[in-house]
N, C-alpha and C positions, 0 to 999 in steps of 0.2 A: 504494500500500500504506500509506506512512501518512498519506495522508489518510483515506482509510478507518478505522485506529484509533483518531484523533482524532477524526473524527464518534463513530464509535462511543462511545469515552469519552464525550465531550461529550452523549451522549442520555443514558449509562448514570449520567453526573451530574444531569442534570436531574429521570430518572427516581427516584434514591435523594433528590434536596430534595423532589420534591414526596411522598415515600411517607414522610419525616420530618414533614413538614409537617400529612399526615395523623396520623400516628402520635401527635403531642404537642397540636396544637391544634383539629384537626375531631374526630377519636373523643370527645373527652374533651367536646367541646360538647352533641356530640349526645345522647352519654348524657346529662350531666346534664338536657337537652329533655324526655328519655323517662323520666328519674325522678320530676322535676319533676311532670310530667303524670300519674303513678302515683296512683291513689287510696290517703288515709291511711288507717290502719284505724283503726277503732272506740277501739282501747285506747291510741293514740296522742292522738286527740281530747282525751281522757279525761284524759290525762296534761299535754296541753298547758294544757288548760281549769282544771284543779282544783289544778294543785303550779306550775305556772309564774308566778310572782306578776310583777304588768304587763302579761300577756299578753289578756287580756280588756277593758284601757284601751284597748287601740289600736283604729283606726279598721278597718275590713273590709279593705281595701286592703294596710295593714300585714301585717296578719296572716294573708292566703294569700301575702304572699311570704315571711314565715316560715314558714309551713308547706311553702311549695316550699324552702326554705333547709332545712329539716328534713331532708325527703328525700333531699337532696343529701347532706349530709352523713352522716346513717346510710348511706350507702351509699356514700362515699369517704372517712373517716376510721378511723381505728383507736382504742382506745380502751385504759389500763393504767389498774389491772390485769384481766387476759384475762376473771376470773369476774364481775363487772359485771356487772347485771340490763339487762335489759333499758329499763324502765323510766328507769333513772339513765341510760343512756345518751342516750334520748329527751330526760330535762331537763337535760344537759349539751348538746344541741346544739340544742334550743331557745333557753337562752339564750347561748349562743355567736350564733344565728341576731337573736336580737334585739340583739344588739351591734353588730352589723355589715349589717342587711339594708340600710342609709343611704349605704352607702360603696359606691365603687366597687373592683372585685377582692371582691366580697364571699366568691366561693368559697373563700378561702384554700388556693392551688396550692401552696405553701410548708411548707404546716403538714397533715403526716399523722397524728400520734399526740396524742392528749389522755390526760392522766397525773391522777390525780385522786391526792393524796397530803400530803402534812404542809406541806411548803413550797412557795412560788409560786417556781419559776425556769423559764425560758424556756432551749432549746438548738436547735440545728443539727434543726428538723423537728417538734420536739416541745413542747409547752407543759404545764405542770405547773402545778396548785394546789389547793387545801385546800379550797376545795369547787364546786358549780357557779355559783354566787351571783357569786363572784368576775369570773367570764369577762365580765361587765357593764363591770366594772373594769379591765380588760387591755387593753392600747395593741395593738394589731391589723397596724400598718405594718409588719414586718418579713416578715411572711408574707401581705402581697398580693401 
């Protein structure tokens, strides 16, 4: 009898590591694979190409892995304040995207909310400053 509930535990522990394991590090791969891969739209092109200054220096290589950093990002950060165009959004994580496509952890796991606001301070998830321009300029290690 209790060997039996010993095994038992012992599987019902292996089986709750590895279904964490999925939970925090495979799902969250995969999607980003399958955003990545996501065709940009037309009005994103548009907005990379014509308001992201530097973004047209770079070499072809560069610049589809910022556009998959792009992707990624519109689709797992968050962004204050709520009513934010669209558009800003795009060249705030454009160049967030060209700050960082060089480094390794470029997805920043750490860093949810970008706060576009008067002062530059950085806190517990969230990074804040006074315009997108800026994010070129932001030391990026605390949230690889």
């Amino acid at each position: 009898m209790f060997n039996s509930i010993l095994t038992f535990l012992g599987i019902f522990s292996v089986v709750a590591f590895l279904c964490y394991l999925s939970i925090v590090y495979i799902f969250p791969y995969l999607h980003r694979g399958r955003v990545a891969k996501a065709e940009m739209p037309e009005a994103w092109e548009r907005v990379l190409n014509n308001d992201v200054k530097g973004f047209s220096d770079l070499n072809e290589a560069e610049q589809e892995e910022i556009k998959k950093l792009l992707k990624v990002y519109m689709a797992e950060k968050f962004f204050e304040p709520k009513r934010m165009k669209w558009d800003q959004q795009i060249l705030i994580c454009a160049y967030l995207a060209m700050a960082v496509h060089k480094k390794k952890g470029k997805y920043l796991t750490k860093l949810s909310t970008i706060k576009i606001g008067r002062t530059q301070k950085d806190g517990q998830g969230f990074l804040q400053v006074s315009s997108p321009e800026e994010l070129l300029k932001v030391e990026y290690k605390k949230w690889f």
